[in-house]
C-alpha positions in Angstrom: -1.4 20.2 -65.0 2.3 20.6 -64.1 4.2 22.7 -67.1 7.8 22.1 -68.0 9.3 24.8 -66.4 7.7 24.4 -62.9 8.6 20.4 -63.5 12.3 21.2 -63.8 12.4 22.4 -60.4 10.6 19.5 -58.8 12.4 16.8 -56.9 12.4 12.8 -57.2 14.0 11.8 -53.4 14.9 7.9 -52.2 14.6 7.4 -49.0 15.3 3.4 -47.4 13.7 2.7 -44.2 14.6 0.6 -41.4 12.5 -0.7 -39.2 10.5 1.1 -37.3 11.4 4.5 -39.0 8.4 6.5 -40.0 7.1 9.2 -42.5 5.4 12.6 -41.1 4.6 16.3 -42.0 5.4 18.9 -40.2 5.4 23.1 -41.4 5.2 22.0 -45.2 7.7 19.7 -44.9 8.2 15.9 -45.1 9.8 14.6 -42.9 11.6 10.8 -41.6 11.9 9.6 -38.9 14.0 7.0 -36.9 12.7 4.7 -34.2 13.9 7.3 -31.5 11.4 9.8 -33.0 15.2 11.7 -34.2 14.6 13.4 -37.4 16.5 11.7 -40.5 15.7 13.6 -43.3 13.6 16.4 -44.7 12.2 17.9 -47.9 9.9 20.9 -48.3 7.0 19.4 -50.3 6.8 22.4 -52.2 9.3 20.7 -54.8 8.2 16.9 -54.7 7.5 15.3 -57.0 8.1 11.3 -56.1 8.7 10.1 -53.2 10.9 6.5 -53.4 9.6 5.0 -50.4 11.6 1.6 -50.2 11.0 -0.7 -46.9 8.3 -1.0 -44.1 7.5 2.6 -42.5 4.5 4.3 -41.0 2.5 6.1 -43.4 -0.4 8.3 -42.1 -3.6 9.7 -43.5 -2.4 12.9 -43.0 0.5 12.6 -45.4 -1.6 11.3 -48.1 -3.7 14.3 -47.7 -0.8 16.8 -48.2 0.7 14.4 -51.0 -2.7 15.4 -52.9 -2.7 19.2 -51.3 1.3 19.7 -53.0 0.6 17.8 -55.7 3.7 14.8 -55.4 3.6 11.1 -55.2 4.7 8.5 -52.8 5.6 5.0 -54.2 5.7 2.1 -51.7 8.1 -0.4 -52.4 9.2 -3.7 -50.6 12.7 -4.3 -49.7 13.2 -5.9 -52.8 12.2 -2.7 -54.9 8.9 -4.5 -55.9 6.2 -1.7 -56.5 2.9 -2.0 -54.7 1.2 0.8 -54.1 1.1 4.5 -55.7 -0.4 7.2 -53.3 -1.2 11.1 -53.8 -1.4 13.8 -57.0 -3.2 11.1 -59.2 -5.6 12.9 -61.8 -8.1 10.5 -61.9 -11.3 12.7 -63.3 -9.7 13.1 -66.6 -12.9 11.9 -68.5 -12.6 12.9 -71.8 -8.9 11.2 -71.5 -10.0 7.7 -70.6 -12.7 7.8 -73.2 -10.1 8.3 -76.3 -8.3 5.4 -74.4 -11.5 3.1 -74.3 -11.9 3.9 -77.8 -8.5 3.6 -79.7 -8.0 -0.1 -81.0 -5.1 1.1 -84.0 -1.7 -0.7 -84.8 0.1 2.2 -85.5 1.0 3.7 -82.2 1.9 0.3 -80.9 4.4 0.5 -84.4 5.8 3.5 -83.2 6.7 2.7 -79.7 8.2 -0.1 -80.8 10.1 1.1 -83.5 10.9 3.8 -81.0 12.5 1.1 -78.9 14.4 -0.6 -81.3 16.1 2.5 -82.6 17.3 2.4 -79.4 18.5 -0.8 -78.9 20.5 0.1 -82.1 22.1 3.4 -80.7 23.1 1.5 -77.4 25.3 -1.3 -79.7 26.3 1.2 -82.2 28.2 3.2 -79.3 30.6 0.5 -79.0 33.8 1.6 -79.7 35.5 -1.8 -81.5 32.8 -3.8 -82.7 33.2 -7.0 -83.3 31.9 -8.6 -86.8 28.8 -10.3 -84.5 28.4 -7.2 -83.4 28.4 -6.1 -86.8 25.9 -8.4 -88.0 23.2 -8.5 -85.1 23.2 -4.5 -86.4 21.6 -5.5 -89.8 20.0 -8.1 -88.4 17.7 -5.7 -86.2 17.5 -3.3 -88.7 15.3 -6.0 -90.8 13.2 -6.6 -87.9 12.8 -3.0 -87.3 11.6 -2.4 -91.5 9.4 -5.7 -90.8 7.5 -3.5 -87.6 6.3 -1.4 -90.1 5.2 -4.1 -92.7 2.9 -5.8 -89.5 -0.6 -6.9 -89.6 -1.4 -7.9 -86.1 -0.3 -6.9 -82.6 1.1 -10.3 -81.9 3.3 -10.0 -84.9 4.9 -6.5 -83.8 5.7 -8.2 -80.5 7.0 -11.1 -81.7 9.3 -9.3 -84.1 10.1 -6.9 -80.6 11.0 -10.0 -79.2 13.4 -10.9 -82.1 15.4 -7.8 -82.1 15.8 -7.5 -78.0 16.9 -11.2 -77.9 19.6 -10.2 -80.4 20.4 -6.8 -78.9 20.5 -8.4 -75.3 22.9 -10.8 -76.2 25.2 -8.2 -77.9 25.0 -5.3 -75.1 26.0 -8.0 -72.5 28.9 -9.4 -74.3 31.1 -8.4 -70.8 29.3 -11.3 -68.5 28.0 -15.3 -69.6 24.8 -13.9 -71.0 22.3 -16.5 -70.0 18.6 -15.2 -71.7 16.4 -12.4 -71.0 14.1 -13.5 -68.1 11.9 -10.8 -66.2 11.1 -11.1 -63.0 12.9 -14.9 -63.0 16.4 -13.4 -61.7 17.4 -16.0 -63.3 21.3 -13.9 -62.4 22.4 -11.3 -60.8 22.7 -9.5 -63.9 18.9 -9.9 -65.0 18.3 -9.0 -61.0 19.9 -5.9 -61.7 18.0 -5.0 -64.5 14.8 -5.5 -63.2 15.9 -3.0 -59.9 16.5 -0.5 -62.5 13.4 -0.8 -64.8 11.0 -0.7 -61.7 13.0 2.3 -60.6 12.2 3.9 -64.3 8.5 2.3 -64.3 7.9 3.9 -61.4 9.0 7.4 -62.3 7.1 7.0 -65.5 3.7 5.6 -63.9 3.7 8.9 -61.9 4.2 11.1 -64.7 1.4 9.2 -66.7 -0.8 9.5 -63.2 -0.1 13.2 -62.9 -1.4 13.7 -66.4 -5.1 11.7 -65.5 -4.4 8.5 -68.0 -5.7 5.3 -67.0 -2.3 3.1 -66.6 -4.0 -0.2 -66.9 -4.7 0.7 -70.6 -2.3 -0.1 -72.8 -2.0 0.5 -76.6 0.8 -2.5 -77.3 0.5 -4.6 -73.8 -3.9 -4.7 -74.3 -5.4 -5.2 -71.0 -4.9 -7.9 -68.8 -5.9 -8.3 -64.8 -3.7 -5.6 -62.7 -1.3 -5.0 -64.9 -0.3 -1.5 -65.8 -0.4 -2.0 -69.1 0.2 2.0 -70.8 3.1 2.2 -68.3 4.5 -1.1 -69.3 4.1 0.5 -73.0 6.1 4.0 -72.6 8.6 2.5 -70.4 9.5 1.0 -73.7 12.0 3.3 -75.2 13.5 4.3 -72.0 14.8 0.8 -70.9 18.4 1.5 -72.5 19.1 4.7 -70.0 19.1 0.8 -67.7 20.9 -1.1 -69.6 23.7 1.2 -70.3 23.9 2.0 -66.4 23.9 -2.6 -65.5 26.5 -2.9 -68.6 28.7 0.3 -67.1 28.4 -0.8 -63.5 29.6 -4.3 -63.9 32.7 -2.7 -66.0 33.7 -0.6 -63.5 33.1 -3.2 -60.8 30.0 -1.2 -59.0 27.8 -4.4 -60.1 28.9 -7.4 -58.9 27.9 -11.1 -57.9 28.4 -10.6 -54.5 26.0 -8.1 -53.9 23.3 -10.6 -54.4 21.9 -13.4 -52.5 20.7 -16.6 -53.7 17.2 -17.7 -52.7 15.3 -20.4 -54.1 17.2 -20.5 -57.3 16.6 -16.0 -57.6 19.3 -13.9 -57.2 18.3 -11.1 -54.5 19.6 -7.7 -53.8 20.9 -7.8 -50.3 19.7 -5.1 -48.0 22.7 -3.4 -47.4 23.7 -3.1 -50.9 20.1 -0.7 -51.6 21.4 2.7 -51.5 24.6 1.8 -54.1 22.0 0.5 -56.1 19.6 3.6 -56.1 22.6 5.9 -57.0 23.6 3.2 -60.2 20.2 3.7 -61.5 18.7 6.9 -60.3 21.9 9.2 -61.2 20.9 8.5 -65.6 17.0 8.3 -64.5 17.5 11.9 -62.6 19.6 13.0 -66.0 17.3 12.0 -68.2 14.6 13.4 -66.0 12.9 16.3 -68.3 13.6 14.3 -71.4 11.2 11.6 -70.0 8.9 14.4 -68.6 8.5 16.5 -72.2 8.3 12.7 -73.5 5.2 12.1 -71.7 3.9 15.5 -72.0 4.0 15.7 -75.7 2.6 12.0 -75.8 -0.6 13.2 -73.8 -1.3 16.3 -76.1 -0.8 14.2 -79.2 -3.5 11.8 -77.6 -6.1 14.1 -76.5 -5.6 15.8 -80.4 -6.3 12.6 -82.3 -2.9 12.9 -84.2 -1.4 10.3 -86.4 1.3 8.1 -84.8 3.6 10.2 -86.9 3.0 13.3 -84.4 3.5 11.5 -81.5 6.9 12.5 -79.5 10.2 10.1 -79.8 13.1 9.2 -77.3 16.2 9.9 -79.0 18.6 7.6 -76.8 22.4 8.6 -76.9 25.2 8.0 -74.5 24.7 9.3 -70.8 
């Protein structure tokens, strides 16, 4: 398995394809290519380790092989950033691994993930500068449903009180736009749109770091299993999602994030195409910064699983201002 050292020197690249533009190897390199065959970029896959691979583009058997030979990963992603497929340095014949996952039925890491998260939430509003008394209040006010967390009987009640303290926080971070309601996947606005560009960015990057350690991603200790969903990834990402919502809130203050940027289809707000690579730098500049945090995050939570620690022992995201 990948140490922390050798980690720090790995790569995550981006790369938007247009059509017809393909993906090849050549002398230990990956390489892109346009549709007149005219290289457009190049890597040495001896420091990947993800590959963003956003659009339609060629994709042969060979690269998959050398993905697995070097030890990266390639994640295919629509257009619209939407995730579909996850191809190369997968460990998938960590036994012993999946059989503690099988096993473990507990509240208390679920507890800590959340509690994790909601710390979180409470360091993003607690940065503000001038806060206003609502501000003020919706502080205490998550702090009780954080102590409740711990008080919990039942999964369903440490999601509903999860639910509870992000509506709150939600509506507080985005104080700088008409906050209309947490909606994933709805895009509901082009500030909910946003967001959910940035967590799949961050999903991603945390589904191959969970891959590269052999867990099965489909099972989850808070989000249990349900049909195709990547339910431990879903989990982890948890904590992280402020590095997102600090980089939406920042963007639209400094006018990077706009209205404008989006389309309106169907009642959805849609990234437009040409608008992808300012989006990728918003998101993937705090993700790339936050990079070795999120690595050692993951690392420590593997070795505390495979151990049988309490929830105690397990690692914790400290979030603070990027």
């Amino acid at each position: 398995m990948i140490t922390a050292p050798d980690f720090s020197k790995k790569q995550i690249v981006f790369v938007l394809f247009n059509e017809g533009e393909k993906m090849a190897f050549s002398n230990s390199n990956l390489v892109v290519k346009d549709i007149e065959g005219k290289v457009k970029f190049q890597v040495t896959c001896y420091r990947l380790f993800l590959v963003f691979a956003v659009g339609h583009c060629s994709l042969t058997s060979a690269i998959i092989q050398e993905a697995k030979k070097f030890g990266f990963f390639i994640a295919l992603m629509t257009p619209g950033f939407r995730l579909y497929a996850m191809v190369g340095a997968e460990k998938e014949g960590n036994t012993l691994l999946h059989k503690k996952q099988y096993l473990y039925s507990g509240l208390e890491l679920a507890k800590h993930i959340t509690q994790n998260k909601i710390l979180n939430q409470l360091a993003q509003l607690k940065m503000a500068r001038n806060k206003s008394e609502a501000v003020k209040e919706s502080i205490e006010r998550i702090n009780e449903y954080l102590y409740a967390v711990k008080e919990t009987a039942s999964l369903n009640e440490i999601m509903a009180y999860e639910g509870l303290a992000s509506k709150v926080y939600f509506r507080n971070h985005f104080n700088n736009v008409i906050w209309q309601g947490r909606q994933p996947r709805i895009k509901r606005d082009y500030v909910n749109s946003a967001l959910d560009v940035g967590y799949t960015l961050l999903f991603t990057y945390i589904d191959a770091l969970l891959s590269s350690f052999g867990f099965d991603t489909y099972c989850g200790v808070m989000h249990r299993q349900f049909y195709m969903r990547k339910s431990l990834v879903c989990d982890l990402v948890e904590p992280f999602r402020p590095i997102i919502d600090h980089a939406v809130k920042k963007g639209i203050n400094l006018r990077q994030i706009s209205q404008d940027d989006f389309i309106e289809i169907n009642h959805q707000y849609r990234l437009k195409w040409n608008e992808s690579s300012k989006y990728v730098k918003i998101f993937m500049m705090p993700i790339i910064e936050e990079k070795e945090a999120v690595f050692l995050y993951i690392q420590s939570y593997y070795r505390a699983f495979m151990k049988d620690l309490p929830a105690k022992k397990f690692p914790v995201y400290e979030y603070g201002e990027i």
